[in-house]
Each structure stands twice: as C-alpha cells, then as structure tokens.
Residue, then its C-alpha position, 0 to 999 in steps of 0.5 A: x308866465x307871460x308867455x304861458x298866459x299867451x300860449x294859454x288863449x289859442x292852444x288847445x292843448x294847454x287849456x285841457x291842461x289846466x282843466x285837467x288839473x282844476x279837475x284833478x285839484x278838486x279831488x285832492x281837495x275833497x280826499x285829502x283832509x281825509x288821508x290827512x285826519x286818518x293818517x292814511x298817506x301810507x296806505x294810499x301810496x300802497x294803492x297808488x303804487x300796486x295800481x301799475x299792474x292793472x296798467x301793465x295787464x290792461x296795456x298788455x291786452x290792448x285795453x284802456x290803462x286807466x281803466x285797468x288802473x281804475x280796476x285794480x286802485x278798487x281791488x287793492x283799495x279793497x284787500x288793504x282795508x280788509x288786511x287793515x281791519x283783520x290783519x292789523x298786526x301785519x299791516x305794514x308787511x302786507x301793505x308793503x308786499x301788495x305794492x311791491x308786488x303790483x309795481x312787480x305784475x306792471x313791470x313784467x307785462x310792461x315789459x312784454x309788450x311790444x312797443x309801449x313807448x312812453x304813452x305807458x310811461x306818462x302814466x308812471x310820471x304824469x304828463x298833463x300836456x297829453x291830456x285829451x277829451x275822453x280823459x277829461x271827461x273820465x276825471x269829470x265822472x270821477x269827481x263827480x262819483x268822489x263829490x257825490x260820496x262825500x256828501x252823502x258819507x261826510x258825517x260817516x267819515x268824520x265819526x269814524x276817523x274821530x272817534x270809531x268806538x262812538x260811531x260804532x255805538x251810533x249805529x254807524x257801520x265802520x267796516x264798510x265806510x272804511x272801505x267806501x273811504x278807501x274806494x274813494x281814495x283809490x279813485x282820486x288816484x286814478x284821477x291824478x294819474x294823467x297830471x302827476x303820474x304815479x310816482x308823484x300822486x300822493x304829494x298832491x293828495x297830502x301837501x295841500x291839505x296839510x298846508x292849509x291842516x296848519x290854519x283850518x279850524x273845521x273839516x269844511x275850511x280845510x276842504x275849501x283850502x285844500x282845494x284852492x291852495x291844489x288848484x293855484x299849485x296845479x296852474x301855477x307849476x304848469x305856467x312855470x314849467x311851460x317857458x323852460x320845458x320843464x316836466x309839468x307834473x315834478x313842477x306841480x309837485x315842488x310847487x306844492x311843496x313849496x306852499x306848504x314851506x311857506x305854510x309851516x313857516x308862517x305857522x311857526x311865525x305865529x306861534x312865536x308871536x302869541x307865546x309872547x302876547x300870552x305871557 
C-alpha cells in the first residue's frame, strides 16, 4: 500500500482511478439497497449481461461502447420489467434468454470487427486504470441523473418494494417506478462498466449493501453504509492490486467479498451473544 500511496501523489492516472471508483461507489451506494430489498440481483445480472451487444454493435459501427451499453442497459431494463409485470410466469425463461442472447449479438459483432483488441475487452472484465476524462465526466452525469431520481422517487420506491397493494391503493403508480427503478439500475451498470467490467458489476452492486443490510436499521443508513463500505473496497482493492500488478477490477471484487465475510461473521457473533443475555 506504501508504494500505492506514493504512486497515488504524482500519477495521474492512478488518481482517476480512484475517483473513478468513489464515483462508481456512489451509485452502488444509491442502487444497492434497492437490488437488495427487491431481490432484484437476478434481473440485474440479466441487464448487465444483455448490455454487451449494444457494446458489440456500437464498436462494430465505430461508436462509443458506452454509449451503445447506456442504450441498450435502458432498452433491456425495459423489456424485463415489461416481461416482469405481464409475463411473470416465464420470467426466469425470458430474463434468461435476453441475456443469453445480447451476450450472443456482443460476441458475434465483437467478432467481425477487425482489430478490437482489448480496448472492448476491459469493458468485459474492467479495467479502472484506463479510466480517462471524458469517462469520468460521463459517471459524474450518471450519478448525478441516479442522485437526482432517488431523491425525488425514494418514498415511491420504498412503497413499492414494501408493500405494492398499498402503493397502489395510495395513488402510487407501481408499473412505471417499476420501470423507472430498473432505468436506474441499468445505468448504475453502465457506471460500473470501466471499474469491474461486466462480468463482475452485480458483486459490487449487491455485497456492500448486503454487508451493511446485517447492521442498518432504516433505508437512509444502509445507503450511508453501502456507499462507505463500496468506496473503501473500491480503494483499497486498488492500492492492493497496485504492487503485485494484479487486476484492479477481480481485487475490488474479492475485497468486497471479503467485507461482507467479515460482516456476516460479526453478525453471527452478535446473535449468539444476545441469545444468552435473553435468556
């Protein structure tokens, strides 16, 4: 970490790094819970997933891949809470075919174009260190549009993901901040694109807040933590992969895992002591 530290004062790139990932952090902090209370990790790995073929095509015509990722996150987002709402009983079916076959479109257009290289590749598996200005200025926006939405819809989201019969009854209308909810996750995978990859968004989005699921007591301390705990595992698998030359983005991800370990551990530990002092 020493050296990490050293390096972390002079080059350039490592600090967009970590801003990358306190940026990155943020949105995980702010979706999470969310994923988490509406047990939506499922429908969110599908999003994630099918996002490589609006990749594949937008690199294919010479575009931008997150921009192709932001479209198509948004349309899958879309035909999944549309296939949650109206096609329930072949969810699991359909959710599975849309990311089978957008991981399919990604592979096929990756394919034929010539000379992708492992630009597209970092996409796939994250690579925080190539992070530059322009993306750091697009995970700004995100978060801020993702900031934006949550505090406006929070009561929304959290009448809908408690109790959808009383939001309805309420006047609340549950299809469309369904759907919003599901925009906002798509985009906070679109965020994390550049600093885990693909492979390995939805671990970022769920162990935090599962981590800090086992303490909080109310949805405005579990965003709190979510967001801490995803920042210092976001830094600190950085600085830890730095000295070895490890990959950045599967460090973040087993650090992470690790918190939440150390989480459930110390939740365990606390049960066993109160059973006793009950008695």
């Amino acid at each position: 970490m020493t050296a990490f530290l050293d390096a972390l004062l002079n080059q350039a790139f490592l600090q967009r790094a970590v801003a990358a990932g306190l940026l990155a952090s943020l949105g995980c902090g702010l979706i999470g819970p969310w994923v988490l209370i509406r047990r939506m990790s499922h429908l969110a790995g599908g999003i994630a997933h099918a996002v490589l073929g609006g990749m594949g095509i937008a690199f294919f015509l010479g575009g931008s891949p997150l921009l192709g990722a932001t479209l198509a996150a948004v349309v899958v987002a879309l035909l999944i809470g549309f296939i949650h709402l109206y096609w329930e009983a072949q969810e699991d079916l359909l959710t599975g075919a849309l990311w089978s076959v957008g991981m399919a479109v990604g592979l096929l257009f990756i394919y034929r174009t010539p000379g992708y290289g492992t630009d597209l590749m970092s996409y796939l598996f994250g690579n925080i260190l190539l992070v530059g200005r322009q993306d750091l200025l697009f995970m700004l926006l995100i978060d801020g549009l993702v900031l934006a939405v949550v505090g406006l819809l929070h009561r929304h989201f959290l009448a809908i993901s408690l109790d959808e019969a009383f939001a309805r009854s309420r006047g609340i209308p549950v299809a469309a901040v369904y759907l919003i909810l599901l925009g906002l996750v798509a985009l906070t995978v679109v965020l994390l694109i550049r600093v885990v990859g693909l492979i390995l968004v939805m671990a970022l989005v769920t162990l935090p807040a599962a981590a800090c699921s086992l303490f909080a007591r109310s949805i405005a301390a579990l965003t709190l933590g979510a967001t801490a705990l995803a920042m210092a595992c976001t830094t600190l698998g950085l600085g830890l992969s730095y000295a070895p030359d490890w990959p950045a983005g599967p460090t973040i991800i087993l650090v992470c895992a690790a918190a939440y370990a150390l989480a459930l551990g110390v939740n365990v530990l606390q049960r066993r002591v109160r059973v006793p002092a009950a008695r």
